[in-house]
Each structure stands twice: as C-alpha cells, then as structure tokens.
VOZAMAR-603438 format. One record per residue (C-alpha): x, y negated, z. Coordinates in nm, 4 decimals. Last residue first. Layout:
X,Y,Z
...
This chain:
-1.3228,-0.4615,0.8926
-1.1711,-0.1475,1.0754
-1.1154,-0.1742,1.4324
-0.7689,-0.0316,1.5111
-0.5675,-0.3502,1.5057
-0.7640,-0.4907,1.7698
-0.7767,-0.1337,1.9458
-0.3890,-0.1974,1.9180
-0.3613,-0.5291,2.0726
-0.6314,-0.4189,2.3609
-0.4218,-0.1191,2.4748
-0.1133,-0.3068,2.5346
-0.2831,-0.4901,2.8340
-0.3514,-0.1907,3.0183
0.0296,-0.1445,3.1500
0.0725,-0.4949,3.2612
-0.2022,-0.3732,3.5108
-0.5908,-0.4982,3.5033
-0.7372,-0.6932,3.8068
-1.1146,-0.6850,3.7862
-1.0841,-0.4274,3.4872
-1.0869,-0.6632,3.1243
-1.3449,-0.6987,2.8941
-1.2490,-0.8780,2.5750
-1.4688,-1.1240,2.4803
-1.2736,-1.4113,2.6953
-0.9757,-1.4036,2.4572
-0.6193,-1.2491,2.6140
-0.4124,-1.4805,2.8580
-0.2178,-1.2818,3.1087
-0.0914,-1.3259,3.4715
0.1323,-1.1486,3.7103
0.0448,-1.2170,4.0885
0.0597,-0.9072,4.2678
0.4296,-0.7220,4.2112
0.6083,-1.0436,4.3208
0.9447,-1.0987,4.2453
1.1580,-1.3548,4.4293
1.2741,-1.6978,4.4297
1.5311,-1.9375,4.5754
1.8254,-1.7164,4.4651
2.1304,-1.8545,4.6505
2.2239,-1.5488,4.8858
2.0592,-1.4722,5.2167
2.0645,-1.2513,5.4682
1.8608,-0.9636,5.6841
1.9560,-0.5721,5.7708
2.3349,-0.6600,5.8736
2.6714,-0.5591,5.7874
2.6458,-0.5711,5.3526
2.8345,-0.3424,5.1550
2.5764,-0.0929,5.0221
2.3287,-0.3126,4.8392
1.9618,-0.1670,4.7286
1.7742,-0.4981,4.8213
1.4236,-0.6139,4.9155
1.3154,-0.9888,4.8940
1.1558,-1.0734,5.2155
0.9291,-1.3906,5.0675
0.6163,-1.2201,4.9793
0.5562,-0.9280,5.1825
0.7334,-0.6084,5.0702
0.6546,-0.3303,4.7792
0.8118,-0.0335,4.8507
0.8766,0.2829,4.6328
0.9314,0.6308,4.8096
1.0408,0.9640,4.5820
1.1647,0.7659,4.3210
1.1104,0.9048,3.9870
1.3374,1.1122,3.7595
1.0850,1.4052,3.8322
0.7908,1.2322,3.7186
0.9306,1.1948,3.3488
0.6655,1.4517,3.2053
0.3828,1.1995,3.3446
0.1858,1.0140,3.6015
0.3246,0.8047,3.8529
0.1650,0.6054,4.1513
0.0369,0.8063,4.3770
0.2916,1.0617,4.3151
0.5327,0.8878,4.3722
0.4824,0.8262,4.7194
0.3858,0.4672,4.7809
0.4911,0.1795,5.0435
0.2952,-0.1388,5.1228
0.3224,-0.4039,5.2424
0.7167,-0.3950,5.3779
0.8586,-0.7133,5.5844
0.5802,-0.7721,5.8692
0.6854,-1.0834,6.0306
0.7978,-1.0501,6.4019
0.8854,-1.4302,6.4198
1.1232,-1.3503,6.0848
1.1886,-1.0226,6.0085
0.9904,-0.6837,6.1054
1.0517,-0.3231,6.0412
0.8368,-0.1395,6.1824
0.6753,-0.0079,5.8635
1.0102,0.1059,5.7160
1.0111,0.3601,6.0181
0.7067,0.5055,5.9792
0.7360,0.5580,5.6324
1.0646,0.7237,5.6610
0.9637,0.9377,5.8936
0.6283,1.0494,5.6912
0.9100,1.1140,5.4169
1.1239,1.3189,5.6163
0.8396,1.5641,5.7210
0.7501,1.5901,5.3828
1.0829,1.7124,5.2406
1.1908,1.9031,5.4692
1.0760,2.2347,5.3586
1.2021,2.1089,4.9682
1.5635,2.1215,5.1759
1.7404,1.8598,5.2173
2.1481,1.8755,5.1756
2.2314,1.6738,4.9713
2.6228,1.6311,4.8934
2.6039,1.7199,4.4902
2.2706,1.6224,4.4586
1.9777,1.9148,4.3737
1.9815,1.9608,4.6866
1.8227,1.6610,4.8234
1.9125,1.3103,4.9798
1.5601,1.1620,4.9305
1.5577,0.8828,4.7132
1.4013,0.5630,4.8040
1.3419,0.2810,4.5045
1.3616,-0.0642,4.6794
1.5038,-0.2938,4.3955
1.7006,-0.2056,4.3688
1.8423,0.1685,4.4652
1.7836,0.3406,4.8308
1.9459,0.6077,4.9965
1.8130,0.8997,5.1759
1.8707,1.1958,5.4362
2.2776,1.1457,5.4052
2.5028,1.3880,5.5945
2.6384,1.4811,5.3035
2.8400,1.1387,5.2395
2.6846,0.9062,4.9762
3.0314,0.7066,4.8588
2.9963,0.8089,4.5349
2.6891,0.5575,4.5427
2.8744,0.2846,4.4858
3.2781,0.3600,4.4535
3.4718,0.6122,4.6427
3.6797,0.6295,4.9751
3.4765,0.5286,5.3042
3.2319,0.7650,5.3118
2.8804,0.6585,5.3194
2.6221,0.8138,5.6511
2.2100,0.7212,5.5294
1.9222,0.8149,5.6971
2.0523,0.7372,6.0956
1.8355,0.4226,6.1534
2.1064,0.1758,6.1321
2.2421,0.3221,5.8108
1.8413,0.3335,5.6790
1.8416,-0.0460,5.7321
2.1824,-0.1008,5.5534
2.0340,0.1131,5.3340
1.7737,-0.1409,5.3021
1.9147,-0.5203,5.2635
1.6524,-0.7082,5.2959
1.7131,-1.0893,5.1595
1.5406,-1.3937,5.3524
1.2281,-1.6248,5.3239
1.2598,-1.6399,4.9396
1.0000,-1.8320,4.7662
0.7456,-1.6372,4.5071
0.7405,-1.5236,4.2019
0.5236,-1.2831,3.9321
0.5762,-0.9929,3.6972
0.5832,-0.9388,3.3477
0.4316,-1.2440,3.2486
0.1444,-1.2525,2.9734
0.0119,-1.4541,2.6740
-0.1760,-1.3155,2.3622
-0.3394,-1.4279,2.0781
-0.5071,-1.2248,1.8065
-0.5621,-1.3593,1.4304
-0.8160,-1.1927,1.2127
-1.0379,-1.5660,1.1615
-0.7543,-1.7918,1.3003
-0.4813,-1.6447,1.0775
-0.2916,-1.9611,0.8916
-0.4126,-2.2371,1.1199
-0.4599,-2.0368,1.4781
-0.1067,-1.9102,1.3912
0.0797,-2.3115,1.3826
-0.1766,-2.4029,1.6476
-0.0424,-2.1610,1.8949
0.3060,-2.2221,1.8131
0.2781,-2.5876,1.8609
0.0421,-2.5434,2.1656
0.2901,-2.2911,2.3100
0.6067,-2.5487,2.2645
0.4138,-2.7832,2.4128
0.3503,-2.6067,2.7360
0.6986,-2.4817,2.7331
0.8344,-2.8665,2.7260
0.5743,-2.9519,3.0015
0.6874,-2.6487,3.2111
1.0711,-2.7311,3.1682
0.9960,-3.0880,3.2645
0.8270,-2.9340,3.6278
1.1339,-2.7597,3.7000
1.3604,-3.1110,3.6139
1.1147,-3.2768,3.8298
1.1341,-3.0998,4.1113
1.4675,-3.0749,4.1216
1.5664,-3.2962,4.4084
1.2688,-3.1666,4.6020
1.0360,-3.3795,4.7419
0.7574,-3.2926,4.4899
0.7880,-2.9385,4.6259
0.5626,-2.7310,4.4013
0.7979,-2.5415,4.1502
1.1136,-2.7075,4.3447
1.1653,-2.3591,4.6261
1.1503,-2.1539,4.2604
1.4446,-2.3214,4.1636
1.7135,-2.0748,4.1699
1.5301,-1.7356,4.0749
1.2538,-1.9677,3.9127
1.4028,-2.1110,3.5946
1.5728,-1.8008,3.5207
1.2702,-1.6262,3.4985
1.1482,-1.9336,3.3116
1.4639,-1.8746,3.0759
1.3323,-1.5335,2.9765
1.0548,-1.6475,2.7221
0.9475,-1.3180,2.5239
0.8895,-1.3366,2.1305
0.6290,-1.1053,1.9550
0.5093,-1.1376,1.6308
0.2935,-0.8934,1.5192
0.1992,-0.8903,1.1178
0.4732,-1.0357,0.9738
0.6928,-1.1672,0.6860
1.0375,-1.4199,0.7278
1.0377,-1.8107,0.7313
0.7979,-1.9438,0.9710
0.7943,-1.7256,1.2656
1.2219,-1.6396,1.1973
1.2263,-1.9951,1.2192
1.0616,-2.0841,1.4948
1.1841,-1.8428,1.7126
1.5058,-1.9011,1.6397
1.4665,-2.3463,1.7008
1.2841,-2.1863,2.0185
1.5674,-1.9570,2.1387
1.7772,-2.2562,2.0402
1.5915,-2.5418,2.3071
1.5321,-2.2475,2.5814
1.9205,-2.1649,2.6020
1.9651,-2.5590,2.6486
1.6934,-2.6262,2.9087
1.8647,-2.3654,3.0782
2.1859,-2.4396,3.0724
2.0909,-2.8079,3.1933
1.9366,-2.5973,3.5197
2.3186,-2.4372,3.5363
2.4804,-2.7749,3.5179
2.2802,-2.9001,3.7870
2.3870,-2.5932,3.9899
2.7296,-2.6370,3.9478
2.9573,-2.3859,4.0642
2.7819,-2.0808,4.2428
2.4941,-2.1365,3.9236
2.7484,-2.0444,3.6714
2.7272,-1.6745,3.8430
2.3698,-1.6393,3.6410
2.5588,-1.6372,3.2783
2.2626,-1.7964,3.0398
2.1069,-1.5386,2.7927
2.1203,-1.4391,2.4410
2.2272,-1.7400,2.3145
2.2029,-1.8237,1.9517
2.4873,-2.0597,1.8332
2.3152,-2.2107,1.5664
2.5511,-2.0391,1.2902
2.5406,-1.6755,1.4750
2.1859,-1.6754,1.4759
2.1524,-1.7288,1.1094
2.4399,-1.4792,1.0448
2.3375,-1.1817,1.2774
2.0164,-1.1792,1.0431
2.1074,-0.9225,0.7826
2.2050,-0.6844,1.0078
1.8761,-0.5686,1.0170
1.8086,-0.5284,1.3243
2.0165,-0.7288,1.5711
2.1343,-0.6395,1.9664
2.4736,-0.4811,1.8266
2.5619,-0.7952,1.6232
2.4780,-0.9665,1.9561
2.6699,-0.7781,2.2264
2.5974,-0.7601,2.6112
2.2066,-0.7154,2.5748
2.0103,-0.6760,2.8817
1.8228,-0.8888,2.8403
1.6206,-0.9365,2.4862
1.7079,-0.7803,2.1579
1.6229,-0.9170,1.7934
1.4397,-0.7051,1.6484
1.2865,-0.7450,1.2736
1.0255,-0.5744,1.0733
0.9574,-0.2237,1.0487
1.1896,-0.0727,1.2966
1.5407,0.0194,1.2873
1.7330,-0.0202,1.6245
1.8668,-0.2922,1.8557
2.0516,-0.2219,2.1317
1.9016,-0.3322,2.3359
1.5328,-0.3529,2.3665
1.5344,-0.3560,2.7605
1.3832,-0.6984,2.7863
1.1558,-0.8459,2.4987
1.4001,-1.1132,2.3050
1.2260,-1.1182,1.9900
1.0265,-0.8444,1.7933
0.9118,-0.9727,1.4281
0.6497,-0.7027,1.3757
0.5316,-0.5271,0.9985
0.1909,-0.3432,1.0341
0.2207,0.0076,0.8451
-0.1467,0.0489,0.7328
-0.4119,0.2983,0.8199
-0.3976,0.2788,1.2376
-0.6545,0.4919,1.3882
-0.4902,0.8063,1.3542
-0.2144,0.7320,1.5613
-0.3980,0.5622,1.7949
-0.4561,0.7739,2.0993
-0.1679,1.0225,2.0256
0.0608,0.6867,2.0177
-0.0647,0.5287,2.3693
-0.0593,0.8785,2.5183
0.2781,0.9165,2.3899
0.4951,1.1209,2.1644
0.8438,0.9411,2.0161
0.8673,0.8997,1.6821
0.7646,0.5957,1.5969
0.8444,0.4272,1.2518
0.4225,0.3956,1.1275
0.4718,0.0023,1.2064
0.1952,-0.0016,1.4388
0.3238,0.2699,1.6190
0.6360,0.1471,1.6461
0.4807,-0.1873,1.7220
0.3344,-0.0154,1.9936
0.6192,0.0617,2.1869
0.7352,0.4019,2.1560
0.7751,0.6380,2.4937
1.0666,0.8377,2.5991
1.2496,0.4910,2.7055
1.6424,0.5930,2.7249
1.7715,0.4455,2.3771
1.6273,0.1585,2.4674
1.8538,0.0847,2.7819
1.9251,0.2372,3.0873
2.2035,0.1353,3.2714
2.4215,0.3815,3.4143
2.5276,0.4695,3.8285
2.7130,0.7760,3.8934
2.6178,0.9698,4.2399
2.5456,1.3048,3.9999
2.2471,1.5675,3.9434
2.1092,1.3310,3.6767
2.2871,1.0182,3.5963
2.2126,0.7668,3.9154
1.9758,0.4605,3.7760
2.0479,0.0784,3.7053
1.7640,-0.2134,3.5921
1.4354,0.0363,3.7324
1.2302,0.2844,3.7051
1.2487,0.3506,3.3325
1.1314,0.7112,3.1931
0.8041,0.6206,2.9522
0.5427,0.8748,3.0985
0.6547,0.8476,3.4642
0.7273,0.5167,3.4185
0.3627,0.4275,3.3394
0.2337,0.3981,2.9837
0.1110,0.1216,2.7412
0.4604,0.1508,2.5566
0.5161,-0.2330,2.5266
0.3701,-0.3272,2.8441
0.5341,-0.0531,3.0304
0.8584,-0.1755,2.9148
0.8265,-0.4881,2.9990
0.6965,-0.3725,3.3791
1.0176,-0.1818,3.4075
1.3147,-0.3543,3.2750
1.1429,-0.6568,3.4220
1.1474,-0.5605,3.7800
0.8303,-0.5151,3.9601
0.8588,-0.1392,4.1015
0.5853,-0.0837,4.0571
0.4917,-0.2297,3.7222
0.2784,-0.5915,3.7064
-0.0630,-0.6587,3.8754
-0.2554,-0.8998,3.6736
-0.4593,-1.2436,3.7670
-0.6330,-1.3155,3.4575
-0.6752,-1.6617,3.2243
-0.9407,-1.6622,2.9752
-0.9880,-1.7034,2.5891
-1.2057,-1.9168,2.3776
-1.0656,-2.2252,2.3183
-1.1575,-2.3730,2.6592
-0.8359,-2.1910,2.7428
-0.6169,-2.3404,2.4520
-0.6540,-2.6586,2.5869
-0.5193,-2.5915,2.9602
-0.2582,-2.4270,2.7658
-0.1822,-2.7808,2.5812
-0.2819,-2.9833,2.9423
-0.0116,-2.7781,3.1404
0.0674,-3.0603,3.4269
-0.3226,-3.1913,3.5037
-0.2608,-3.1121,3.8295
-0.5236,-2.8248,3.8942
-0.3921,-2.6680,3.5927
-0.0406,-2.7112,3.7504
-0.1857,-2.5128,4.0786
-0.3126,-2.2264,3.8553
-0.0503,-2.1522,3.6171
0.1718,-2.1321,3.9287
-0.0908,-1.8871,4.1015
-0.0711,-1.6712,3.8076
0.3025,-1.6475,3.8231
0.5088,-1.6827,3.5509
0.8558,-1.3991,3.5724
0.8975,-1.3455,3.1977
0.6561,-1.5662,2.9892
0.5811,-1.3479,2.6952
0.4226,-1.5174,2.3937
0.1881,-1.2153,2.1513
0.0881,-1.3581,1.7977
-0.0963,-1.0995,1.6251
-0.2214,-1.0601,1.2751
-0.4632,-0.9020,1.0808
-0.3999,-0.8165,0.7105
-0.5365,-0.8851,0.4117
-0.4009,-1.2963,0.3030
-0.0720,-1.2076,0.4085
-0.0353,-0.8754,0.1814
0.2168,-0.5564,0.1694
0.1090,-0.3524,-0.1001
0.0000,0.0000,0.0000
C-alpha cells in the first residue's frame, strides 16, 4: 500500500517526563499555562494517573510504550544484578521483551505481547512514527520511521536510526542530555543548561515534525525532569531565588505545546489524536533514605569489606535493596544466599514489619505502602522481579546506596518521584478508569488507530 498524508490518521503524543498533576493544577489556577489551559476547553481533559511501581522513568516509559507491566516487559528499574550473579548492568532496549506500539503500528515488531496479540490483527497499514528522546530507547534500532534515543544514551551515532540523520543533529549541536554533576559547581549555570538543552531539542523536534513523513510522532521532554530534581523547592515558592527562572521554563513549554499543537490540529484535526502525559510525578525532598543502611542496622544485610557494589553481599545477608527501593531476598539461587524457599515468607512479613516502623522527621511515617510482587506483577518476566517494592511518603526519597553511615541525609536534589500524581491529557470522549495507570494509556492510541473509517 502507497504511503499517503491525506489517508492516514495521525498521532501527535508530547511526553513531559517527571510533571506532576498537582503542578498543572496550581499554575492553571494562576493563570501561568494559558496555551494548555486553551487546549483543554478544546475538547480534551486533564487526569490524575498513577505511574509504574517502582516510579522511575526507565520503568513507567517503558510501560507506556509496551502497554504492559514489568513483569510482561522485563524492566524494574535504571540498574539490575545479571542473573544468578552480584554484577550490576544497565538495561537498555535491547532488554524490554515487549514491543512498543509503534512497532506494532509499524508492522516491525517482533516481540509477543498482550498489547501486540490484541492488535495485531486490527492494524491494516504499516503506520510510519518519528520516535524522539523516549527513555530507555538506546541504542537505537530499525523501525519504520525514525528514532532518535532518549536517556540513557551515552553515544549519539549509536542512539540514531537511520544513520542518515546523525548529520543534522550533529551540525546544531544536539544534546542528548545535560551532565547532572554540573549542578555541584554552578547551579545558575546548570538551570541556563537547561533552558539551552530544551531550546535545540525543540529546534530538532521541529524539524524532523515538519520536514520528514509520519503517522505517530512522539517526542518526550526530559529537561522538566531536570528542571525539578534541583528546583523543585522554586515550583511554588515565589520567594525563592529561582522561582522565576522555574516558572519561565513552564511559560516557554507552554508555548512550545500550543505551537506544536496548532501546527497538527491544522494539517490532521479531523483523524488527528493528541496526547500529553508524564511518566511519573514530584514532590520536595524532606530527607534521603538510605535502606540497606536500614536493613544493616536491623541485621538483613552483613557486606564484606573487599569487592565492589553488590559483590560485597556477604552470606550472611537476608536482603538487599536496589534504587530505587526494590528488596531482594538473599536466596539460593545467589552465589552467597542462603534462604531457603521455607523461609521465604516468614522473612518477608519481617521485613514488612520492620520497614513500617521506620519513622523520620517528628515521628513521620517514611514507607506508604509496600507490595509483594505478586500483587503487583503479572507476566513470564515475574521471576526477575523484586520480591518487596516500597513506595514512601512524599518527601523521604528512598535509596539503594551501600556506603552511607546513617539511615537519613541529604544530597542537593530538591525533588523527588512520586508514584501518585502522574498526569495525562487524552480528549474528553475517551473513557478513562477513575485513576488509570501509565500502562492503560497506550491502549487508547492503538484502538484509535484500530477503528476502521
């Protein structure tokens, strides 16, 4: 089949990485955001969302794109132990055991999932997607259309497809992203960083949107994420010294959405579908948790002195802990575990009880809520899981470190991740659970693309 403009339905799908609903909220109520203020009374609505457990963006990104849980799709988190070892890799694309849907959109998937056995049949015509700068992409990879990866990606010529396009981003000096550890030297030069990362992933946005063929175009925002690690504490403090600068970022997104936005609703307004999301939310940082320094002090975890990371698990170990608050139990099937499957319940239930009582600031609750994986995963992947995940209380920002000396510190983030207070932006005729999760959302762009004319 011929490809055609003037045929085919189109989606335009902005990701706002880290954008809480309650943010959106508040600058609505302040007249800051009047473009996506606009766009609401346009016929869609805004929606509180929960995003992945945990809520990292390696995770709840990827379970947007795939429309499954980790336990179908295989990430849990930024950094994972290889199998039957204390190792540490990072997973990238070439781990996720589910396709995204513009792989099945674009007829190039091969990977089984309930997403693509639900579809497959439905979709007639190999839709062509512009991907850019989604999270765990990397490295790039054929697909119909054109990737460009998001975070992590360390090279750019290896985070392109086709190789074609390396040269246009290469001339205007396209950054991936910003280098966090500038912020320890100059924080004002770090928030300039910023606005300057956001300024050429919108002139590449842009073009690749008006210059090259689509169907779904898809480009993710990650300097908001960025924005609110180490400025969250300015979002809504108009006595803050960057207040301003935080709130200028918003009014330069906002009308960079209503140009984009107005740009598709002109060419595909009658079979066009617009989407907005986040793939988590934020909050302010009351302190850092540091649990396995927590399960040290509670007799769960014993490290060795020599090795590095987690080769330093001794065998007295019961658990151990990975970001962002992913619990393992210490079992046999480690090198040094020594837990039976006979123990295993029993030293979960302890666990639990113990994480519950642990309390920070005036005798705060830190942990709200903790789930067994089985409660929360579903799949052939189930095994790689966690065997505890915790969620905490907004503000006590839970941590997998090994080095530190006490339970509670600090560090210069200003913000956290909140599981709770995601948000998307779909149009007001589609009907929506009361609080949908990032996972659901996928399944509306391809019954769109589904529905026969």
């Amino acid at each position: 089949m011929k490809y055609s403009l003037k045929n085919i339905k189109k989606a335009l799908i902005i990701g706002l990485d880290g954008v809480p609903y309650s943010l959106l909220n508040y600058y609505f109520k302040k007249d800051y955001l009047p473009n996506l203020k606009k766009i609401l009374k346009d016929g869609f609505s805004l929606h509180p969302m929960n995003a992945s457990i945990p809520d990292v963006s390696s995770v709840s990104w990827t379970s947007f794109i795939t429309g499954v849980n980790p336990g179908e799709h295989g990430i849990y988190g930024f950094t994972e132990l290889l199998k039957d070892t204390y190792s540490l890799y990072f997973p990238n694309a070439e781990n996720r055991a589910a396709s995204p849907f513009w792989e099945i959109l674009g007829k190039t998937h091969q990977k089984v999932s309930t997403l693509s056995q639900k579809y497959d049949k439905k979709i007639n015509f190999p839709y062509r997607s512009i991907i850019f700068n989604v999270p765990q992409t990397y490295p790039a990879y054929p697909i119909n259309g054109i990737l460009v990866s998001g975070f992590v990606a360390i090279d750019l010529k290896k985070a392109v497809y086709p190789d074609s396009i390396y040269s246009y981003l290469n001339s205007i000096n396209y950054i991936i992203d910003i280098e966090a550890d500038n912020a320890k030297e100059d924080m004002n030069k770090f928030i300039n960083n910023i606005f300057k990362c956001f300024e050429i992933r919108k002139k590449a946005i842009s073009y690749f949107f008006e210059n090259k063929p689509w169907d779904i175009f898809f480009a993710c925002i990650t300097e908001t994420d960025r924005l609110h690690h180490f400025f969250f504490d300015a979002s809504m403090n108009e006595d803050h010294p960057y207040h301003q600068k935080f709130l200028n970022f918003y009014i330069l997104l906002d009308n960079w959405i209503k140009l984009l936005y107005e740009d598709f609703q002109k060419k595909f307004s009658e079979k066009g579908l617009f989407v907005i999301l986040s793939d988590h939310g934020f909050c302010s940082v009351k302190k850092e948790v540091y649990i396995n320094r927590f399960l040290e002090e509670e007799g769960f975890l014993k490290l060795r002195k020599e090795g590095e990371f987690y080769e330093r698990i001794d065998h007295e170990t019961k658990a151990f802990t990975l970001d962002p608050c992913r619990i393992y139990i210490h079992n046999k099937s480690y090198p040094r575990g020594q837990i039976s499957k006979e123990e295993m319940s029993s030293l979960i239930s302890e666990l639990k009880n113990n994480l519950n009582k642990l309390k920070g600031e005036n005798g705060e609750e830190v942990i709200d809520k903790i789930f067994e994986k089985q409660e929360i995963y579903q799949g052939p992947y189930i095994d790689m899981a966690p065997d505890l995940v915790c969620l905490p209380k907004d503000g006590y920002d839970l941590k997998g470190s090994l080095d530190k000396k006490c339970v509670f510190g600090t560090n210069r983030f200003a913000g956290m991740h909140t599981w709770h207070d995601a948000f998307c932006i779909l149009p007001e005729n589609i009907g929506l659970p009361e609080k949908p999760s990032i996972e659901n959302i996928s399944d509306f762009i391809m019954q769109f693309f589904s529905k026969l004319e």
